[in-house]
Every structure is written in structure tokens, then in C-alpha cells.
C-alpha positions in Angstrom: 41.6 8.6 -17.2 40.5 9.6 -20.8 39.0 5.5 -20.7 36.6 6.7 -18.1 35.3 10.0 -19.7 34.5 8.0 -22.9 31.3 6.7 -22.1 30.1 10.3 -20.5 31.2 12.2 -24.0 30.0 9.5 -26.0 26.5 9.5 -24.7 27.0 13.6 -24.8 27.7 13.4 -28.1 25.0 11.1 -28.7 22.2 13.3 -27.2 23.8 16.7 -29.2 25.0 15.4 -32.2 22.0 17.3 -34.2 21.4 13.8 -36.2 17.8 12.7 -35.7 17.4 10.0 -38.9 15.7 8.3 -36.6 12.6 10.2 -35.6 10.6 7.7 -33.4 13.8 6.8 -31.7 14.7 10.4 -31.3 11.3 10.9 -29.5 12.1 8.8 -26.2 14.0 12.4 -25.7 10.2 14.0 -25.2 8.2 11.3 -24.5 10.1 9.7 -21.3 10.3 12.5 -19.5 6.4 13.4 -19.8 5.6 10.1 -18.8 7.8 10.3 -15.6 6.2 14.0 -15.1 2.9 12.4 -15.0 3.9 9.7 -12.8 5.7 12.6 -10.4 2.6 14.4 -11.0 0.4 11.9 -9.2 2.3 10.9 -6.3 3.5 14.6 -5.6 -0.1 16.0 -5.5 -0.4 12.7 -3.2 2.6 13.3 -1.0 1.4 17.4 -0.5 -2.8 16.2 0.4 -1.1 13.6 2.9 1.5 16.3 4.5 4.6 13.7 4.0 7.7 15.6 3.2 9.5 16.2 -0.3 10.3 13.1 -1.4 14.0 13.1 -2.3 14.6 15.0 0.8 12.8 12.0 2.8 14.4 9.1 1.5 17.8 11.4 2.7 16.8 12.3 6.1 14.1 9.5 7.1 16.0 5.9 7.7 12.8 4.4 8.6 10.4 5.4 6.0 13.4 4.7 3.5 12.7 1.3 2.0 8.7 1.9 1.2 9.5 5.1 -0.3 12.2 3.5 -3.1 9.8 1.0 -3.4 6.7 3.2 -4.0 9.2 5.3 -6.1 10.2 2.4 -8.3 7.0 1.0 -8.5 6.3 4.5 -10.2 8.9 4.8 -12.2 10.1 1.6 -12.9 8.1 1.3 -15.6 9.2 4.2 -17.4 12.7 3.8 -16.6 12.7 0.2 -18.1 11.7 1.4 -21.4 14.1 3.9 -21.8 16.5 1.6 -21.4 15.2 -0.6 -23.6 14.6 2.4 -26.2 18.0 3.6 -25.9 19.3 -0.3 -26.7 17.4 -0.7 -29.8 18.3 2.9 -30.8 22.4 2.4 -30.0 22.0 -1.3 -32.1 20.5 1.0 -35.0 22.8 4.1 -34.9 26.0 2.5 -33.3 25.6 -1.1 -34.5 26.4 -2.1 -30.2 24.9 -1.9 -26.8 26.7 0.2 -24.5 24.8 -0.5 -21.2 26.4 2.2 -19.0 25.1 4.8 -21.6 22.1 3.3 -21.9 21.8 3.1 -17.6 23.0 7.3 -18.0 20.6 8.0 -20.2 17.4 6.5 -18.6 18.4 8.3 -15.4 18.2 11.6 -17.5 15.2 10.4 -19.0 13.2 9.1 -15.9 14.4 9.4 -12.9 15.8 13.0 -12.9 12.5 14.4 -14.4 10.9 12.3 -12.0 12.1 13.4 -8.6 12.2 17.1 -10.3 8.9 16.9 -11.0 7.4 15.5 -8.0 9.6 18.0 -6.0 7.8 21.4 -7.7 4.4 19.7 -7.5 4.8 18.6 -3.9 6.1 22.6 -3.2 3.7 24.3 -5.5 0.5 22.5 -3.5 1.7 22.6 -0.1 2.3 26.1 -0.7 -1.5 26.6 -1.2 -2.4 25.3 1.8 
């Protein structure tokens, strides 16, 4: 059991550890998740003018529409999502001298992904709300 907890403490420990010699690398932690807000930002003010429904809670509920909206979703945050991965690689071969995909899958979720479908949530809410 303890084998399958290790990566989810290590990249834990990772992303608390306090130890930021590496500035610029350090920075993905600010900079990926802006850059998935703005992408959210876009296509929530989109999905609010057009009157679709929130977006996580569409690709849950609405089978049909499901497959264009991971691919418009993707196409968004693909992108962004890539380079943390990448980021995170260079940043575990510098600090941990090895690439530990899973952590570095986990941690471009919480860098992209999450913020994005946070983000386009509140913005989607926020405008309709206006209206």
C-alpha cells in the first residue's frame, strides 16, 4: 500500500518542500495556472454569451455534445498542459536527477487542467448571472 502513496507524497513533498533554487523552474507554479485562467477565461465568457451550460457539468450530463467539448477543451488546454509537463520533467531531471512521469501527469493536472475547469466554471456563473 505504502508503494502506492509514494508518488502522491513525493510530488507533495515536492510542491511544499520550501526549496525554490531553482527560480524559473519554481515559476511554472504561477505561470501555468494564469495561462489556463486565460484560456478558461475566453471560452467561459464564450460558453455564458452562447447560453451552453457549465462546462464540466456538460461533458457529465450531455453524451451527445461530449466528444466536441473534450476536444474544444483540449484544443484549449492542451497546449498549456503539455508544457507543464514538460516543465515539470526538466525541473525533476535538475532537482531529482530522474523523470517520474506519474508526478509529472499529477502535477500538470494541478497546474492546468484544475485551474482550467475552475476558472471557466466562475466566469461562465459570474456572466450568466448578469444576464
Amino acid at each position: 500500500m505504502h508503494e502506492l502513496l509514494e508518488p502522491f507524497v513525493r510530488t507533495w513533498a515536492d510542491i511544499t518542500n520550501g526549496s525554490h533554487r531553482h527560480v524559473p523552474l519554481a515559476f511554472r507554479f504561477i505561470l501555468q495556472p494564469c495561462v489556463a485562467a486565460f484560456f478558461a477565461w475566453r471560452a467561459g465568457r464564450q460558453d455564458a454569451r452562447e447560453g451552453r451550460p457549465l462546462y464540466f457539468w456538460g461533458l457529465l450530463t450531455d453524451s451527445a455534445r461530449r466528444p466536441d467539448a473534450l476536444r474544444e477543451g483540449w484544443k484549449h488546454i492542451g497546449k498549456v498542459f503539455s508544457l507543464a509537463i514538460v516543465m515539470d520533467c526538466v525541473y525533476q531531471l535538475i532537482e531529482l536527477r530522474w523523470i517520474y512521469i506519474g508526478e509529472a501527469l499529477m502535477i500538470a493536472t494541478l497546474l492546468a487542467v484544475l485551474p482550467y475547469l475552475v476558472v471557466r466554471g466562475l466566469v461562465h456563473r459570474v456572466l450568466r448571472s448578469r444576464k
